[in-house]
N, C-alpha and C positions, 0 to 999 in steps of 0.2 A: 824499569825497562832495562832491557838489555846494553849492555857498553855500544854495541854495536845498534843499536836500534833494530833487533828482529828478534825479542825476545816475550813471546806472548806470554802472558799469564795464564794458567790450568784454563782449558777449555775455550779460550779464545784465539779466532786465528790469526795467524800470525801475516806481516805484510811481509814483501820479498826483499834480503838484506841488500845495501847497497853494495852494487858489484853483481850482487849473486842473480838468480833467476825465479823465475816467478813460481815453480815449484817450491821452493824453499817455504814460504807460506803455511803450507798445507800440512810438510814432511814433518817441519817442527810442532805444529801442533798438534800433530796423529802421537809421536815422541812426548809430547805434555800430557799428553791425555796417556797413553801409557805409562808414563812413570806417576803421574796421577794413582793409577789404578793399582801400580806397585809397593807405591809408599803405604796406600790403606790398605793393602792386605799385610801388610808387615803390622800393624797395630790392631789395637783390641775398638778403637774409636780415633775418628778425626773429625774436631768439631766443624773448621773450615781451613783451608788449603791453599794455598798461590803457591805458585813457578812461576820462576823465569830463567829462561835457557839462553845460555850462551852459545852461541856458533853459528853456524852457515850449513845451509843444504849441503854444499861441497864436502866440509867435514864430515860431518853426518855417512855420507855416503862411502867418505873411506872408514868408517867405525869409530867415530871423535867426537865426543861432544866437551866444548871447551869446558865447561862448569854448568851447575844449577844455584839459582839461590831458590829456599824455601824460607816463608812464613806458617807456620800453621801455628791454630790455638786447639786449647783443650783437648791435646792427646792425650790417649792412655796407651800405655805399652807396656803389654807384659804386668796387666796391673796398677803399673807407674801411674799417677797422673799429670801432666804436665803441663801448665798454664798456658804457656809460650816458648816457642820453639825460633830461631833467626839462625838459620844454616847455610853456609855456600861451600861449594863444592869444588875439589881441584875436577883435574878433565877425567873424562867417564868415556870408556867402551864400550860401543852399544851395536847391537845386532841389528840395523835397520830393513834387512830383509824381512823375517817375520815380523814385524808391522806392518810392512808394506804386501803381506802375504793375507794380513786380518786376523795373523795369530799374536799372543800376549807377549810384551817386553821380555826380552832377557838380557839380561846382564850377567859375566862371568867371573870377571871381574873386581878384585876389592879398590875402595877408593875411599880417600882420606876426604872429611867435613871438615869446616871449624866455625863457631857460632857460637848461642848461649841459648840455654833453658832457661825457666823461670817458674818457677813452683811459689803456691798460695801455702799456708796452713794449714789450710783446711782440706787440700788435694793430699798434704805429706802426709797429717792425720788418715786421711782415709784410706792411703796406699798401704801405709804402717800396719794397719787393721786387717789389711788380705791376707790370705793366707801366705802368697807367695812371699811378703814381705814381713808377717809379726816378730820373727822371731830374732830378725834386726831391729825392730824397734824394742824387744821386750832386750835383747843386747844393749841397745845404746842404753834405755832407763837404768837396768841394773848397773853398769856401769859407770855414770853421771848419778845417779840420783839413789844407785845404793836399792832400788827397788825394782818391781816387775811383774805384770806385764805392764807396758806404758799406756798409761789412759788416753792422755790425748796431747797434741804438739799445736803449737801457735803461734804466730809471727806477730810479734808488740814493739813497735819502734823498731830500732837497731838491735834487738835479741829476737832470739827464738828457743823458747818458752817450752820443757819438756814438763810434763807432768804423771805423778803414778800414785796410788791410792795407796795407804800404809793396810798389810793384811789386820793388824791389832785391833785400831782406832778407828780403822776407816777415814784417817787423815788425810786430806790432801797433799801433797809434798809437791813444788811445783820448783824448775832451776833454770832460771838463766844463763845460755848460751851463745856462741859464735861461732859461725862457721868461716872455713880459712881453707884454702889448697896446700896441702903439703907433700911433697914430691909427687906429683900428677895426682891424687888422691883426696877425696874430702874429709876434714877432721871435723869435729865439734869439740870445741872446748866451755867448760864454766868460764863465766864472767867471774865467781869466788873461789879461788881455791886453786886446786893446779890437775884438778879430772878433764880428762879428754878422752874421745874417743875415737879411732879411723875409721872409716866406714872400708870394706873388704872393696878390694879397687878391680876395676874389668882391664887385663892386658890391651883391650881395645881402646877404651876412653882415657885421654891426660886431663885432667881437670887444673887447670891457668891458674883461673882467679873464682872466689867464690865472697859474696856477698849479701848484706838485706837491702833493697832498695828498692819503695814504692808498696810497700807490705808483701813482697815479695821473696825467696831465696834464688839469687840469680847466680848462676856455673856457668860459665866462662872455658873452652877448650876446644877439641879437637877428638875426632874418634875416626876409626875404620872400617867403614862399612863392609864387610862381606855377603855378598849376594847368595 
């Protein structure tokens, strides 16, 4: 819930904040249910979804909303797939006329998140394999493992496991890794050796901290959304 207690969850409605009035209710959950509908046309899939909004009718109405926090799982974006998502949001500009006219959210506005992903294996594996994404992974393999295209990726314990077929022998070659934040940016480095690789970084996302934890690759940071 909200700091304030008037903070619905996607699609349910909200009660009136204390102080505020009994419209507030309705306002913020027509606003969930719009940035609902915004978030999923931004992505390619969202398996399931919560908000919670920060603010008051009052705000709102002068163009403020204090923050969002988001949960969703199993996004794909642009490809990406993404296990888990845990986002909040500084304060957001919002046009609360056209909602209240029955037309779709707008926002103008850029505004800064900060939160963490949480990628499987078996999601990185499959992203790798799209199109929009091989030819970073056929980069990281050759580069770590001297090979290319990379077969497949997998999270075992505290590493993560690159693998790629030798063209000769048809050998397996498979190398233990870690991933690590270095200056805003994700590296992979060998657990043997001293091969590493940065992944090409977006001017928009700082990546903090990046981690395995749960058989999971967890990234830690901050991005800026542009609408």
């Amino acid at each position: 819930m909200a700091d304030d207690g008037n903070a619905p969850e996607s699609g349910t409605p909200a009660g009136a904040p204390a102080g505020g009035t009994p419209s507030s209710g309705p306002l913020l959950s027509l606003l969930a249910s719009g940035l609902e509908l915004w978030i999923r046309q931004q992505c390619d899939a969202v398996e399931s979804l919560e908000l919670q909004l920060h603010g008051s009718a009052l705000q709102l109405l002068r163009g403020r909303l204090e923050g969002v926090t988001l949960l969703a799982r199993r996004v794909v974006f642009n490809a990406l797939e993404i296990e888990l998502m845990e986002l909040r949001s500084e304060a957001i500009q919002v046009q609360v006329g056209n909602l209240l006219k029955g037309k779709a959210l707008q926002l103008d506005h850029p505004f800064l998140v900060r939160g963490q992903a949480a990628f499987t294996g078996e999601g990185l594996s499959r992203s790798l394999a799209a199109p929009q994404w091989r030819s970073l992974g056929d980069q990281l393999a050759e580069t770590l493992l001297g090979l290319s295209p990379l077969q497949d990726l997998r999270i075992v314990r505290d590493s993560l496991v690159l693998a790629a077929q030798a063209s000769v022998d048809n050998q397996r070659v498979e190398l233990e890794t870690r991933p690590r934040a270095v200056d805003g940016d994700l590296e992979i480095e060998a657990l043997q050796g001293d091969h590493r690789y940065r992944l090409p970084g977006d001017p928009n996302i700082r990546i903090e901290a990046a981690n395995l934890e749960g058989g999971m690759l967890q990234l830690h940071g901050e991005a800026r959304v542009s609408p």
